[in-house]
C-alpha positions as CSV (number, residue, x, y, z in Angstrom):
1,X,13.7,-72.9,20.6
2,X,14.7,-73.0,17.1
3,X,17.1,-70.6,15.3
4,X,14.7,-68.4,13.4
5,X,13.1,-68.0,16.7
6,X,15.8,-66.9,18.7
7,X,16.6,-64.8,16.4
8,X,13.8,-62.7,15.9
9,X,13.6,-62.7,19.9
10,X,16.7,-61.0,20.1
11,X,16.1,-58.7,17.5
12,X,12.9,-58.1,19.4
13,X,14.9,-57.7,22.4
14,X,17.3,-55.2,21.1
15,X,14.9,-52.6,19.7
16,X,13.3,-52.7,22.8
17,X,16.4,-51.9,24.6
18,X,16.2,-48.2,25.8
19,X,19.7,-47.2,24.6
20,X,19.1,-48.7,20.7
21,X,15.3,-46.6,20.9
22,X,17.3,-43.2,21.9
23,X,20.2,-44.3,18.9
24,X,16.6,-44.8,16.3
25,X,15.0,-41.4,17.3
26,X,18.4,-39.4,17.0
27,X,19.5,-41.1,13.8
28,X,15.7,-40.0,12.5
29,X,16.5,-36.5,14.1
30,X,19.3,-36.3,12.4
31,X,18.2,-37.4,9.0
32,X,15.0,-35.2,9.2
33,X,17.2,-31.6,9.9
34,X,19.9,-32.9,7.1
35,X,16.3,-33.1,4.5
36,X,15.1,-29.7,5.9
37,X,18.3,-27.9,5.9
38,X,19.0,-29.1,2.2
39,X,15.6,-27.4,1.8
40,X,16.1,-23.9,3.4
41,X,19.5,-23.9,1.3
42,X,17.5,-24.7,-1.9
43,X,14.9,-22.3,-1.1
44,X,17.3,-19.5,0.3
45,X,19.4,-19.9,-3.1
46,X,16.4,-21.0,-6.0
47,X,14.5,-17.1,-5.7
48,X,18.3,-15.3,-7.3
49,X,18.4,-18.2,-9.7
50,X,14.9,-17.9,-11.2
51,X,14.6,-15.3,-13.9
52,X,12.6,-12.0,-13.0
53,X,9.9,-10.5,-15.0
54,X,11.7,-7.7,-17.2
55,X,10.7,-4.5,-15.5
56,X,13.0,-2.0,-17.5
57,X,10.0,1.1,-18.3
58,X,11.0,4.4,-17.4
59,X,9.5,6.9,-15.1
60,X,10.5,10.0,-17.3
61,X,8.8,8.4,-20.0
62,X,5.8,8.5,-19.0
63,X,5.6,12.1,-17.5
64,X,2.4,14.3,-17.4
65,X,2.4,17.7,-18.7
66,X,2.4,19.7,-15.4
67,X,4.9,16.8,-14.2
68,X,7.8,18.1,-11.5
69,X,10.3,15.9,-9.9
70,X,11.9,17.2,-6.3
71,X,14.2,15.2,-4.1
72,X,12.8,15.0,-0.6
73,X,15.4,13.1,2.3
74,X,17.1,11.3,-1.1
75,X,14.2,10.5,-2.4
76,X,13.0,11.6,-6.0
77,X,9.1,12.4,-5.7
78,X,6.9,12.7,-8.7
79,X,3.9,15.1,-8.2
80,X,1.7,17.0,-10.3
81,X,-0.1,20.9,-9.5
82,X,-2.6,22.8,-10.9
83,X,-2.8,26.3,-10.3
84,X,-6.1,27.9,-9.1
85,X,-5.2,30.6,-12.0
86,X,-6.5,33.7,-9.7
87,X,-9.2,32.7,-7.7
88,X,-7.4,31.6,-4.3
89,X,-9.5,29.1,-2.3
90,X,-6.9,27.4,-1.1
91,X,-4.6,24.4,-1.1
92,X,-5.6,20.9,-2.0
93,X,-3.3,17.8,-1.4
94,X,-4.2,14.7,-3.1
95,X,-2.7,11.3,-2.0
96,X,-3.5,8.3,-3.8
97,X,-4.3,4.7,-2.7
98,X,-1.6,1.2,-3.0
99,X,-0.6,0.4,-6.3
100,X,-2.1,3.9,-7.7
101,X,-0.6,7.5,-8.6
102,X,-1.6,10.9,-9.4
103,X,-3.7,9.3,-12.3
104,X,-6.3,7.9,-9.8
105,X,-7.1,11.5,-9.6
106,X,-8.0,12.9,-13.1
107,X,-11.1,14.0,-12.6
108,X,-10.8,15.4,-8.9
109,X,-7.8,17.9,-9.6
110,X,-8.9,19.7,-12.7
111,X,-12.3,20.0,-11.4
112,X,-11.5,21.7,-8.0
113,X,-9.0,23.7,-10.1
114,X,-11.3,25.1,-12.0
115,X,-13.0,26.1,-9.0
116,X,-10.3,28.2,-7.6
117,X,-8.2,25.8,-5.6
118,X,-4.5,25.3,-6.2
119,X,-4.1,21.5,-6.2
120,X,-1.2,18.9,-6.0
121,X,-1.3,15.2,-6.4
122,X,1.8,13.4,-5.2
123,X,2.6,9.5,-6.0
124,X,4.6,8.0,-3.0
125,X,7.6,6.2,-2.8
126,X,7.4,3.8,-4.8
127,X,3.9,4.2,-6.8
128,X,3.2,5.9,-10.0
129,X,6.3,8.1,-11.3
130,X,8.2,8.5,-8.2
131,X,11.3,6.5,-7.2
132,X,11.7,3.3,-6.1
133,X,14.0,2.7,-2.6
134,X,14.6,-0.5,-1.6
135,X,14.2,-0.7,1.9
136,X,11.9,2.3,2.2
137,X,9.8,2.4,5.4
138,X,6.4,2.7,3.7
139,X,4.6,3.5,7.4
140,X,2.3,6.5,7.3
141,X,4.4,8.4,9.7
142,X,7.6,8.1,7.4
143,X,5.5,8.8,4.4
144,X,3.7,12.0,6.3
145,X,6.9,13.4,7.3
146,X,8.1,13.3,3.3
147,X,5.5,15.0,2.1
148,X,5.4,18.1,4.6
149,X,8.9,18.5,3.8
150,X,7.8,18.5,-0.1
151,X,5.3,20.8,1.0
152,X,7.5,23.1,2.7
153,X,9.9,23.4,0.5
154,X,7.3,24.1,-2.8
155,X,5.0,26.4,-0.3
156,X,6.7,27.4,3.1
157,X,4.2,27.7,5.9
158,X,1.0,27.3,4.0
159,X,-2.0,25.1,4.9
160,X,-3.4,22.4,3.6
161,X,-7.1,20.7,2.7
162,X,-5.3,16.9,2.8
163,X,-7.3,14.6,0.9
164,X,-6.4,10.8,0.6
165,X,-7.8,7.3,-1.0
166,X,-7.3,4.3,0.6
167,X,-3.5,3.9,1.5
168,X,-3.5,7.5,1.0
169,X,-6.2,7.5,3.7
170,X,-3.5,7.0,6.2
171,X,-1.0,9.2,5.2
172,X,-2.9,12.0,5.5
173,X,-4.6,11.3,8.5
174,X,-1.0,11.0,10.1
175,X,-0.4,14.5,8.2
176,X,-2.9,16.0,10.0
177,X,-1.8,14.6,13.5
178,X,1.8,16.0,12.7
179,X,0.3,19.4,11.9
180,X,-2.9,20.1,13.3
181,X,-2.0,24.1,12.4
182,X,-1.5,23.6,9.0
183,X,-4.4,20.7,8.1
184,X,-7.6,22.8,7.3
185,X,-9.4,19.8,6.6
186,X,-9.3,16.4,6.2
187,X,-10.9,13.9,3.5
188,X,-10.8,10.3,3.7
189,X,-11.8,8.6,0.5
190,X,-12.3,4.8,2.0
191,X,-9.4,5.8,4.4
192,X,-7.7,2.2,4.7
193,X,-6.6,2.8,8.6
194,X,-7.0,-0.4,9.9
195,X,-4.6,-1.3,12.4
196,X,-2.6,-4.2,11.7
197,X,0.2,-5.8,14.0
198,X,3.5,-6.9,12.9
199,X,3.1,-10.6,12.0
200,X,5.4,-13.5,12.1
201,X,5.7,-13.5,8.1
202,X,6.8,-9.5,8.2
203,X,9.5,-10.7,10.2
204,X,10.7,-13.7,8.1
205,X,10.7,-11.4,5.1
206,X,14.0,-9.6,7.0
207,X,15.3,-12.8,5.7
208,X,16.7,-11.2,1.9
209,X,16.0,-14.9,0.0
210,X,12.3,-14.1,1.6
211,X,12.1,-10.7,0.4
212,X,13.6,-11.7,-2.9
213,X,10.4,-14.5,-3.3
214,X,8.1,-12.3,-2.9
215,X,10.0,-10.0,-5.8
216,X,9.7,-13.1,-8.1
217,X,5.8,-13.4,-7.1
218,X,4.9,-9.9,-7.1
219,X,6.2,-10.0,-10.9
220,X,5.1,-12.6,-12.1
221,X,1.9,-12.8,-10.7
222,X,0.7,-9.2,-10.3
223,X,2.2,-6.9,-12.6
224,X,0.6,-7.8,-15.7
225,X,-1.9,-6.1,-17.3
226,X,-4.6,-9.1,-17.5
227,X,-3.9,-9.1,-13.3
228,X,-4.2,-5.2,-13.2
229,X,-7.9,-5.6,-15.1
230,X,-9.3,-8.0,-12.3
231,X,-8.0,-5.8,-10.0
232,X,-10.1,-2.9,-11.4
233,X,-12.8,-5.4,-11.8
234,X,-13.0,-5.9,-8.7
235,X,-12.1,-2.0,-7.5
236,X,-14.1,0.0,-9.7
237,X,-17.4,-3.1,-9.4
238,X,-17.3,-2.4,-13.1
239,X,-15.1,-3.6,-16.3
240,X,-12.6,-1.2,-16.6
241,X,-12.3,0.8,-19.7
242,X,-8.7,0.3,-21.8
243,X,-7.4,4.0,-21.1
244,X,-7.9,2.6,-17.2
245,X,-6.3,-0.2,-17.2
246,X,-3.4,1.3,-19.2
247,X,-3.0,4.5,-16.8
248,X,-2.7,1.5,-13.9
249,X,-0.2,-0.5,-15.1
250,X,2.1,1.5,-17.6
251,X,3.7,2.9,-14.1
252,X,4.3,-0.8,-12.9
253,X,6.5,-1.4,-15.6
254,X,9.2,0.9,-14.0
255,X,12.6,-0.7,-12.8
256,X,12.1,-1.9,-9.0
257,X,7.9,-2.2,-8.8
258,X,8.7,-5.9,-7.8
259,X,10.2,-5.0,-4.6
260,X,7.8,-2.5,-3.4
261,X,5.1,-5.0,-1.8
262,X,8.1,-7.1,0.2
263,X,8.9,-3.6,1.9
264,X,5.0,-2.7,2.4
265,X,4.7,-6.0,4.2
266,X,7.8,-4.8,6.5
267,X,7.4,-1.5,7.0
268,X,6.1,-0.9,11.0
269,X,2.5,-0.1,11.6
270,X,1.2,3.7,12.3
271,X,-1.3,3.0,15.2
272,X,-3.4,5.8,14.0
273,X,-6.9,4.5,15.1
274,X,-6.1,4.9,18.8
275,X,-5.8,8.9,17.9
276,X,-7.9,9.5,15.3
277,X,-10.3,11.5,17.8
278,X,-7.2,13.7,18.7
279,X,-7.5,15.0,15.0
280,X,-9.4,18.7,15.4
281,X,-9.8,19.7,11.4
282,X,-13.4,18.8,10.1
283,X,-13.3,15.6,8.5
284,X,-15.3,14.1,5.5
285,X,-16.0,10.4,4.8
286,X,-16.7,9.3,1.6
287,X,-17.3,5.8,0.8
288,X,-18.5,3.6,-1.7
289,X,-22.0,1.2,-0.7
290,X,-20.4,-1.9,-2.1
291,X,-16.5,-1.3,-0.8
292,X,-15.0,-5.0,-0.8
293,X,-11.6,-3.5,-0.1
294,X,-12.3,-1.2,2.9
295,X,-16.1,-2.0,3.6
296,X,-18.2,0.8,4.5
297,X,-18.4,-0.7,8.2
298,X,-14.6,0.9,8.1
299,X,-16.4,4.3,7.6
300,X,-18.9,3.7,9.8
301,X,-16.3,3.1,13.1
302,X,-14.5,5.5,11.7
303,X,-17.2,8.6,12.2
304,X,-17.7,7.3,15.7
305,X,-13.9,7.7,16.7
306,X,-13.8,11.2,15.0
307,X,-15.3,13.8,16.3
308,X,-17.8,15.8,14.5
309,X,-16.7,13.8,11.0
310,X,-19.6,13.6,8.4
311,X,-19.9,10.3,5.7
312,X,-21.2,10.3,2.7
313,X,-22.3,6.5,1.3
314,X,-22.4,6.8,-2.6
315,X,-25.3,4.5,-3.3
316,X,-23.9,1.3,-5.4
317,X,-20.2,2.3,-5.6
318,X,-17.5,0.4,-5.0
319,X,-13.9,1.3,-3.8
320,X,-12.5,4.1,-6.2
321,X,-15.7,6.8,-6.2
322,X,-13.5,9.5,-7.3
323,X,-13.4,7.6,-10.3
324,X,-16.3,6.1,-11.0
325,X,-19.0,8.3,-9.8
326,X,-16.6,11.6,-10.0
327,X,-19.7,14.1,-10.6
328,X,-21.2,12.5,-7.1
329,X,-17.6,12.3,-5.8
330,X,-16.7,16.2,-6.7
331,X,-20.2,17.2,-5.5
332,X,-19.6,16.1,-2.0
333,X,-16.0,17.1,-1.7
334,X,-16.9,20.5,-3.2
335,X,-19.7,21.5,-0.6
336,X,-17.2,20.2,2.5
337,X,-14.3,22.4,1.3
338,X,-16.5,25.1,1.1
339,X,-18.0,25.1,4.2
């Protein structure tokens, strides 16, 4: 056997041998978690190095004028009334849907006013002109509990017509389960109360450098007002007229927006589905035909789980009725309160 071949025997030989195989694989072991814990660190450390989106409006700049501020458990909650001015019907709370506020609801409140109700629209944590906590616990328990203290301490003991949109769907549903007393009905504008389990990712974003990327994307990719149009777009199934578009995003301008969506991601779950038929106030329904954010099939479980709950389906509308068919939208909501 000649040289070159002996050699390349023996080399042969030795990576065959079982100890040299096991030395390979944890030498490649060893090399691949020194490459992925370089990345974790980059990762963990690039989010605090990349620059944020400057989000310096402020909230008491862009006040209404029957705007009131109150603090409820340390937080400062923005929320608008109009008073029935004699006629007493009753009391209307209006809760708005994600990334909304009191505005969503400009053509609901005066109208019902006028009417004889006393209404209040409330932004929650977080939306519109209320505060933004970092770390909130945006679940519709936490949120329902907030605003029957607001309640209670603006109108001790009184009871409530709840009405919500959306997000706001949930809140109120959970208001009625924490006081079936004081809930004298209950309206679900496409109540968003799909139930949705923790996942794995609402657990990673514990991690702060997690929370802190989804900061950077929420600013840089969603509040802008080009982003806020196509959201409207695709809301309202219509273009959105300037004065909308404005009304939606001037309030995402304020200090600490960016943060809200990592703690909506975290926040724990309010099973509210598997007691929805434990709530006893009558219940509307009122959804849009062509809903792509809660589809009508939403509304359609939903009066099955309720008892006695009556939907409406506005004919070609899409996921914000109240505002874009408001004379059908009022109608409806009108004839329910008064029954």
């Amino acid at each position: 056997m000649n040289w070159q071949g002996k050699n390349s025997a023996e080399r042969m030989k030795g990576l065959l041998d079982p100890g040299n195989k096991n030395n390979w694989w944890k030498g490649l072991l060893k090399k691949t978690a020194l490459v992925l814990l370089a990345i974790f660190i980059v990762l963990s450390l690039l989010p605090y190095l990349l620059p944020q989106v400057e989000l310096g409006g402020d909230r008491y700049d862009l006040v209404y004028s029957n705007s009131n501020f109150s603090q409820v458990r340390n937080i400062d909650l923005h929320y608008r009334i109009w008073e029935s001015g004699g006629a007493d019907k009753g009391n209307i709370l209006l809760v708005h849907g994600f990334g909304a506020s009191t505005f969503s609801w400009r053509y609901t409140a005066p109208y019902l006013q006028e009417r004889g109700y006393r209404v209040l629209a409330v932004d929650l944590p977080g939306f519109g002109l209320s505060e933004r906590v970092i770390g909130f616990d945006h679940s519709a328990d936490n949120r329902a509990d907030l605003l029957w203290v607001l309640l209670d301490q603006l109108y001790p003991g009184e009871k409530w017509h709840l009405v919500g949109h959306s997000m706001g769907g949930a809140t109120v549903s959970s208001m009625a389960l924490m006081e079936t007393e004081r809930c004298i009905s209950l309206t679900l504008a496409a109540g968003a109360l799909a139930q949705f389990e923790p996942s794995l990712f609402s657990y990673f974003l514990k991690y702060p450098p997690a929370s802190r990327w989804i900061r950077v994307i929420a600013g840089r990719q969603m509040l802008n007002e080009e982003r806020v149009e196509m959201l409207l777009i695709s809301a309202y199934g219509r273009e959105p007229e300037p004065a909308e578009i404005e009304g939606y995003y001037l309030p995402l301008t304020v200090e600490n927006s960016d943060a809200v969506l990592a703690d909506l991601i975290k926040s724990a779950p309010t099973p509210l589905l598997n007691r929805v038929s434990e709530i006893r106030a009558p219940v509307l329904l009122i959804w849009g035909e062509n809903d792509t954010w809660v589809p009508l099939n939403q509304g359609i479980d939903l009066e099955k789980l309720i008892p006695g709950a009556t939907l409406v389906v506005l004919e070609s509308e899409g996921h914000c009725p109240m505002e874009t068919a408001p004379g059908l939208f009022n109608y409806y909501l009108q004839n329910f309160l008064e029954k």
